[in-house]
C-alpha positions as CSV (number, residue, x, y, z in Angstrom):
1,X,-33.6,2.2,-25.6
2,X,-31.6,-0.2,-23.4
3,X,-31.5,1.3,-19.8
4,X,-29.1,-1.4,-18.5
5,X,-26.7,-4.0,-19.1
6,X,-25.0,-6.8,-17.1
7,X,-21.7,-5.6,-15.9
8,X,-19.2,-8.2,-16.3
9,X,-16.0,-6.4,-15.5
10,X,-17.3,-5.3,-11.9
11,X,-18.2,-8.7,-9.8
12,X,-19.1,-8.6,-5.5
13,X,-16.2,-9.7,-4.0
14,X,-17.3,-9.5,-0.7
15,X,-20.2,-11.3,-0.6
16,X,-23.0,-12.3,-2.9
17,X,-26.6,-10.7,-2.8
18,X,-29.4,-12.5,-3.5
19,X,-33.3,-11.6,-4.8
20,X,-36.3,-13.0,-3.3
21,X,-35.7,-16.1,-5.2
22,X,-32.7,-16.8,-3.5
23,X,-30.4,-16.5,-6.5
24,X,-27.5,-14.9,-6.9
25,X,-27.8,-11.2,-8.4
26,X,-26.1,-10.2,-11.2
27,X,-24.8,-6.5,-11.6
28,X,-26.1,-3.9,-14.0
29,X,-25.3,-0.8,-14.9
30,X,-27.7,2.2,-15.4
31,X,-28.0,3.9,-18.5
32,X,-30.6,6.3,-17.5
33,X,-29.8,9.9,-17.4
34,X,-30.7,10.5,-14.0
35,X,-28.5,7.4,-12.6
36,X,-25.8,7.3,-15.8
37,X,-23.2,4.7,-15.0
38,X,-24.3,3.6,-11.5
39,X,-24.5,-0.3,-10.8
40,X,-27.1,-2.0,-9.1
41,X,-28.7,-5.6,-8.5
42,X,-31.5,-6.9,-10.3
43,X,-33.0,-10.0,-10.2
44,X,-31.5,-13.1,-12.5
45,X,-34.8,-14.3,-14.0
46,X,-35.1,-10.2,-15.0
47,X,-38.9,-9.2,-16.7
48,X,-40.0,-12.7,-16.7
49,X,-43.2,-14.3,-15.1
50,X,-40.6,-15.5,-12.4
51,X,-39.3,-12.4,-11.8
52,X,-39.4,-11.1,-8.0
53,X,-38.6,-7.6,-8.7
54,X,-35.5,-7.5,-6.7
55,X,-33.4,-4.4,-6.7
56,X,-30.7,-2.4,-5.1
57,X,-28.1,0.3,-5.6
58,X,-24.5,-1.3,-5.1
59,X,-23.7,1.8,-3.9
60,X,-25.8,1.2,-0.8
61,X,-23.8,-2.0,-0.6
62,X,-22.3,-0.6,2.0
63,X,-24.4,-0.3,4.2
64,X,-25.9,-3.5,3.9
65,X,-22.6,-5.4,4.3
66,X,-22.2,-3.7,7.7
67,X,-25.8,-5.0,8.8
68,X,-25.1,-8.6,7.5
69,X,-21.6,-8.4,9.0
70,X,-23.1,-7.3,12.8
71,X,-25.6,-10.1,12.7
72,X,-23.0,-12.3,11.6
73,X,-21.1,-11.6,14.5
74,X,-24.6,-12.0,16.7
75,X,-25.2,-15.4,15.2
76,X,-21.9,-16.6,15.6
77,X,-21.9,-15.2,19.4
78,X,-24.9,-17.2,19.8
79,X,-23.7,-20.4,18.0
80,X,-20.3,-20.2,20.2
81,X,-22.5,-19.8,23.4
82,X,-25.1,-23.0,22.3
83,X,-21.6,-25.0,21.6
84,X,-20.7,-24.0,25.2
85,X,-23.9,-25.3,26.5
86,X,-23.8,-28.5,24.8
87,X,-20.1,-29.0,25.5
88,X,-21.1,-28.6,29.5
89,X,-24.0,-31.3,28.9
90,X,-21.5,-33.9,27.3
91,X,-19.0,-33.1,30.0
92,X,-21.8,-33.7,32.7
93,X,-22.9,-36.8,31.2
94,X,-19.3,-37.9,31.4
95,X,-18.9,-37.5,34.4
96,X,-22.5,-39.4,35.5
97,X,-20.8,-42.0,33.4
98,X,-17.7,-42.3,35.2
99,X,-19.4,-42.2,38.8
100,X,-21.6,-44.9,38.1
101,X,-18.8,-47.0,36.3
102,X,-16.7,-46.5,39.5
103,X,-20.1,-47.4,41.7
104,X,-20.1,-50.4,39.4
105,X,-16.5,-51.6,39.9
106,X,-16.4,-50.9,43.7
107,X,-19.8,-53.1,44.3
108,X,-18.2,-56.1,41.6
109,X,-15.2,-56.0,43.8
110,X,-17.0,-56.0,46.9
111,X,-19.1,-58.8,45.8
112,X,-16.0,-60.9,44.6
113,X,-14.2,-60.5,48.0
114,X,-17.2,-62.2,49.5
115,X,-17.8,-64.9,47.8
116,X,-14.3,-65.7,46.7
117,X,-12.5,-67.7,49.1
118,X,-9.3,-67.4,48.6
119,X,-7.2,-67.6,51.7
């Protein structure tokens, strides 16, 4: 008796889920009595030696997206804040730069106006 079959018509169009073996999950749908008609992810490599035994209802979906989304939002706080940092070092260097390029040019000048006679 087949308990579940890919579902072709229904696809995640939010975001992908993958199994343990970092692969994209497909979606089945139950054919069970207890859980007729409801989809869920399974593993690709599905009953064979590679399988990781990956599973979850789509249903709770949901949920997960939420999760994923909020530590989205945490990563990408914390990615804008690192860019901040480094931006700040590049600008200090800059600056450093410039000061001794201008400490540069004033002693060169200096140094010409002495030993140039010129008058």
């Amino acid at each position: 008796m087949i308990s579940s079959r890919p579902s072709t018509s229904m696809r995640n169009r939010e975001m992908p889920i993958y199994c343990h073996c970092n692969l994209q999950c497909s979606i089945y749908t139950c054919y069970k009595p207890n859980n007729r008609g409801r989809k869920f992810y399974r593993c690709p490599r599905k009953r064979s030696e590679d399988d990781c035994q990956f599973f979850r209802w789509v249903d709770e979906q949901n949920d997960l997206s939420q999760e994923m989304n909020q530590f989205t939002i945490a990563n990408a706080t914390e990615v804008r804040s690192n860019q901040a940092v480094s931006i700040r070092n590049d600008f200090f260097q800059i600056k450093r730069f410039l000061v001794i390029l201008i400490f540069l040019v004033v002693v060169d000048l200096n140094m010409i106006s002495r030993c140039c006679s010129c008058k």
